[in-house]
DRENTI-128382 format. One record per residue (C-alpha): residue number from 0; residue in three letters; x, y, z. Coordinates in pm, whole numbers, plus 32768, in hexadecimal, padded with zeros to 4 digits. Layout:
# DRENTI-128382
PT tinu semar    u    v    w
PT  NUM   ALA    X    Y    Z
...
***
This chain:
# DRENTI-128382
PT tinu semar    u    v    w
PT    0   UNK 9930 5149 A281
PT    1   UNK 9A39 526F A2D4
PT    2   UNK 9A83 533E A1D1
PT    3   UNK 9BEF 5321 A112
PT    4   UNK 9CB7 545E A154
PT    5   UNK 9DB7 5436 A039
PT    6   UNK 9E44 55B5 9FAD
PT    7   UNK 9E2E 55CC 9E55
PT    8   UNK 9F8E 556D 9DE8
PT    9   UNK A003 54AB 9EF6
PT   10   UNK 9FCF 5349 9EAD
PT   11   UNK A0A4 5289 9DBF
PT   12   UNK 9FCF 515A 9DCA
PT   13   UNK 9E9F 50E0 9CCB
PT   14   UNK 9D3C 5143 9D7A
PT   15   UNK 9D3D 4FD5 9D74
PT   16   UNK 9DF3 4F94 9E7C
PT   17   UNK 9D13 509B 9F72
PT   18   UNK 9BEF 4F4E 9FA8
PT   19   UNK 9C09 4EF5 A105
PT   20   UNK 9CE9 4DC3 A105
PT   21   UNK 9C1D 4D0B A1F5
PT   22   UNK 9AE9 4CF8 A134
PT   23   UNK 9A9B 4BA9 A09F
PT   24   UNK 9A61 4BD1 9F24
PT   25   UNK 995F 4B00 9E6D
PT   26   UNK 99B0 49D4 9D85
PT   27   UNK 9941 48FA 9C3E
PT   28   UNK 9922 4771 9CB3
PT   29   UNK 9883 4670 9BE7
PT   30   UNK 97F2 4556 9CBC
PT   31   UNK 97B4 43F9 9C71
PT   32   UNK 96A2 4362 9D48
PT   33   UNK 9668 41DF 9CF9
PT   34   UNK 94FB 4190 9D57
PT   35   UNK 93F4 4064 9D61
PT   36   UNK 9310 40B2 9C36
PT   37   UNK 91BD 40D3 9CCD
PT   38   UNK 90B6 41EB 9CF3
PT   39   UNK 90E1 42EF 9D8B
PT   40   UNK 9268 4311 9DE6
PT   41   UNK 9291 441C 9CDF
PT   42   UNK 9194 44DB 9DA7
PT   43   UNK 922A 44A7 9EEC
PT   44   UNK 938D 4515 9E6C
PT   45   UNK 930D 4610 9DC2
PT   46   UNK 9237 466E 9F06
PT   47   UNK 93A6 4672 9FC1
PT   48   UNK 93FF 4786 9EDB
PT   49   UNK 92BC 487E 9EDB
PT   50   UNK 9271 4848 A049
PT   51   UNK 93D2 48E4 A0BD
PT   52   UNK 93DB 49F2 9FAD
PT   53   UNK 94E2 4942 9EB8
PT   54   UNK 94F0 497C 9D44
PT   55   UNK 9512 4887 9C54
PT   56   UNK 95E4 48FB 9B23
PT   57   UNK 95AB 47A2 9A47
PT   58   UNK 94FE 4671 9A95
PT   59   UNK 9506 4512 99A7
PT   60   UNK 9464 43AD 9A3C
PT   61   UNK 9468 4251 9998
PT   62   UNK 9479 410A 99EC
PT   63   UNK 95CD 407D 99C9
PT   64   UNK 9589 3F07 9A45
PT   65   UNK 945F 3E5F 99D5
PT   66   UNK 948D 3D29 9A98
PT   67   UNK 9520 3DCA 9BEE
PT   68   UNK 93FF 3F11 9B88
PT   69   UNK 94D8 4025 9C13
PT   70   UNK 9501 415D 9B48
PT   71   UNK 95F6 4245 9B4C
PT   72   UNK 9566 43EA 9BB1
PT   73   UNK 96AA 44E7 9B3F
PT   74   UNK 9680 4628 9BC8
PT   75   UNK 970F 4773 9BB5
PT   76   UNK 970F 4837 9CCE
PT   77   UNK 97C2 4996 9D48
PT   78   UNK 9816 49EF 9EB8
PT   79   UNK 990B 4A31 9FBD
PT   80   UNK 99DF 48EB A039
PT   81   UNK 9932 48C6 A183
PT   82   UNK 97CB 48CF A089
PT   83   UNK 983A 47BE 9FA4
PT   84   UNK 98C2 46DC A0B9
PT   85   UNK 9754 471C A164
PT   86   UNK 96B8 46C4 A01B
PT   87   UNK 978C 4572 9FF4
PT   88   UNK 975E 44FE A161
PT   89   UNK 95EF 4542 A128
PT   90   UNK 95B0 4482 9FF9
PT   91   UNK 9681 4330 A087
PT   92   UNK 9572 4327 A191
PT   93   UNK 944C 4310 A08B
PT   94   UNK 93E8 419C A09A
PT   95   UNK 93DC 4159 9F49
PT   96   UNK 9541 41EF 9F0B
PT   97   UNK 965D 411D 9EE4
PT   98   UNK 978B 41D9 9E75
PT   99   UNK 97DC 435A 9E9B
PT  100   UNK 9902 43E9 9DA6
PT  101   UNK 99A8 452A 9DA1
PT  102   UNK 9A23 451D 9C31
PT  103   UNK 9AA9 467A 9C76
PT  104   UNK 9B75 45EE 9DBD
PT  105   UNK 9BCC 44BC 9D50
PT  106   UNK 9CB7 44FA 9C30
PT  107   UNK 9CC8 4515 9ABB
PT  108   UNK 9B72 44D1 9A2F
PT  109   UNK 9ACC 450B 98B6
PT  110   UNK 99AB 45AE 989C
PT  111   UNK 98C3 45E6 977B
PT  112   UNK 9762 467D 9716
PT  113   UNK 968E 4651 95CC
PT  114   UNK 95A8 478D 9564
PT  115   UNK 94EC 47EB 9437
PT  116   UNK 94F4 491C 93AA
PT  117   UNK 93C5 49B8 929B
PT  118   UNK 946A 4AF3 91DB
PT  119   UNK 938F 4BA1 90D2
PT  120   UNK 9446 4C6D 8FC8
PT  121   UNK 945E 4CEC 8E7B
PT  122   UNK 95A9 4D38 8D8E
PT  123   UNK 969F 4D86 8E1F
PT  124   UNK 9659 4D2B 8F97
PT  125   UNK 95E6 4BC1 8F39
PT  126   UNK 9777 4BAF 8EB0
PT  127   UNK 97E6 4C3A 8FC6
PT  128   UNK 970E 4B50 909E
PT  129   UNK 9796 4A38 8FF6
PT  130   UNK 9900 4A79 8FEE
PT  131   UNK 98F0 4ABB 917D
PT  132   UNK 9865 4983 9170
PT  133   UNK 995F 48A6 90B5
PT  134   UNK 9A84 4969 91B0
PT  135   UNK 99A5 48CE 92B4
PT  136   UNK 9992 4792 924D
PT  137   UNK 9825 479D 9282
PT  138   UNK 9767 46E5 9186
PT  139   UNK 9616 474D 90A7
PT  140   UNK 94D5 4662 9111
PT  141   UNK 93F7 4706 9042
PT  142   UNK 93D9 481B 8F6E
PT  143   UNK 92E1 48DD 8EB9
PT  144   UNK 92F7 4A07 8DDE
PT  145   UNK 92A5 4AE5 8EE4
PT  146   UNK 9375 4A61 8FF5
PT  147   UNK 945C 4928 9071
PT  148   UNK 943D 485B 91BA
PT  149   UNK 95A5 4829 9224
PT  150   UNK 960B 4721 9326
PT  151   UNK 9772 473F 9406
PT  152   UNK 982B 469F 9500
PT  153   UNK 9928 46D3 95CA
PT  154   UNK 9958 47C1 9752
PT  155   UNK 984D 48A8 97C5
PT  156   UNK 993E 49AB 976D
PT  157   UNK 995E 4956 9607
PT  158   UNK 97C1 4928 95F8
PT  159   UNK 97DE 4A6A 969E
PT  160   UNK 98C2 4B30 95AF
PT  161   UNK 9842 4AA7 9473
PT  162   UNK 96C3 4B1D 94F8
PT  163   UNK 9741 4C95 951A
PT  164   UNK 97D0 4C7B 93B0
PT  165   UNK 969A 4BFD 931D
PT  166   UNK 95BC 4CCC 93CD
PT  167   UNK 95F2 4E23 92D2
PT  168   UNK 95E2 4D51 91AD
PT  169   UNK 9454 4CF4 91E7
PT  170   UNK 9489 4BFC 9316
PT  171   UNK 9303 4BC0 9373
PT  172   UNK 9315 4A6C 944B
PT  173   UNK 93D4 499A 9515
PT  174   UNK 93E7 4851 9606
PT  175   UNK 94E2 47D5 96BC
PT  176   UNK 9524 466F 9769
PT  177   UNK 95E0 46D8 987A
PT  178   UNK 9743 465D 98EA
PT  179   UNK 9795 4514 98C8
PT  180   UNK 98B8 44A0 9980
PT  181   UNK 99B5 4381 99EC
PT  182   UNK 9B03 437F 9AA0
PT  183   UNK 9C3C 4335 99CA
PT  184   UNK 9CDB 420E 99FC
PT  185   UNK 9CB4 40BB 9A5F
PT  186   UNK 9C3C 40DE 9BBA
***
């Protein structure tokens, strides 16, 4: 790559606007794969995924049809357009897959994720723990004298956000669902 010869001084723009416009930037898409519930087709999607070199950012599976046994695999994936198209076109040609949906691509959608949270604390901490969970809305499972076990819902960015605030007050464990989703709407 060529180096930028810009003179100190000279540009009026942001430095964000010096990325080479023709490079394809990488994106967030939830995808909801309907598949037969049998052995083994976790493993072979998941197999899609490690044998090209994609990452998985959140992965949740359950069975959504008893009768019919199909269950429904959201994932969360990150790359460039031309990856995520590769990704879907791969998965529809798994056997066992029925249905491939781009949440992300498709339109409005809601998405939600469940995590636990184990802060230990004394005094004033364990107050502060517990008003940052009540602005939250995250709810106490179980508490001890030593420490509480709080549960929340709501967008990995929330989960997210509320983890960094709990983590100087005596944040010592944590578990996460992953996402969750569904398109708005009747369709």
């Amino acid at each position: 790559m060529a180096a930028l010869k810009i003179q100190k001084g000279t540009s009026q723009h942001s430095a964000y606007d010096l990325r080479d416009p023709n490079a394809e930037i990488e994106e967030r898409h939830t995808l909801a794969v309907i598949v037969d519930n049998e052995p083994g087709v976790l493993a072979r999607v998941i197999g899609l995924f490690s044998g090209r070199g994609y990452n998985i950012d959140s992965l949740t599976v359950a069975e959504v049809d008893h009768t019919g046994h199909t269950s429904r695999i959201t994932i969360v994936t990150t790359g460039t357009p031309g990856v995520i198209e590769q990704i879907k076109a791969q998965l529809g040609r798994i056997v066992p897959v029925h249905e491939v949906h781009d949440l992300t691509v498709d339109g409005p959608s809601v998405e939600r994720e469940l995590a636990l949270f184990k802060v230990a604390g004394e005094g004033d901490k364990r107050v502060e723990a517990l008003r940052l969970a009540d602005i939250f809305r995250a709810n106490v499972v179980d508490s001890t004298l030593e420490s509480f076990v709080f549960e929340i819902t709501g967008t990995p960015q929330k989960i997210d956000a509320f983890g960094e605030l709990m983590r100087p007050l005596g944040l010592r464990e944590m578990a996460r669902t992953g996402v969750a989703a569904l398109a708005r709407g009747v369709a």
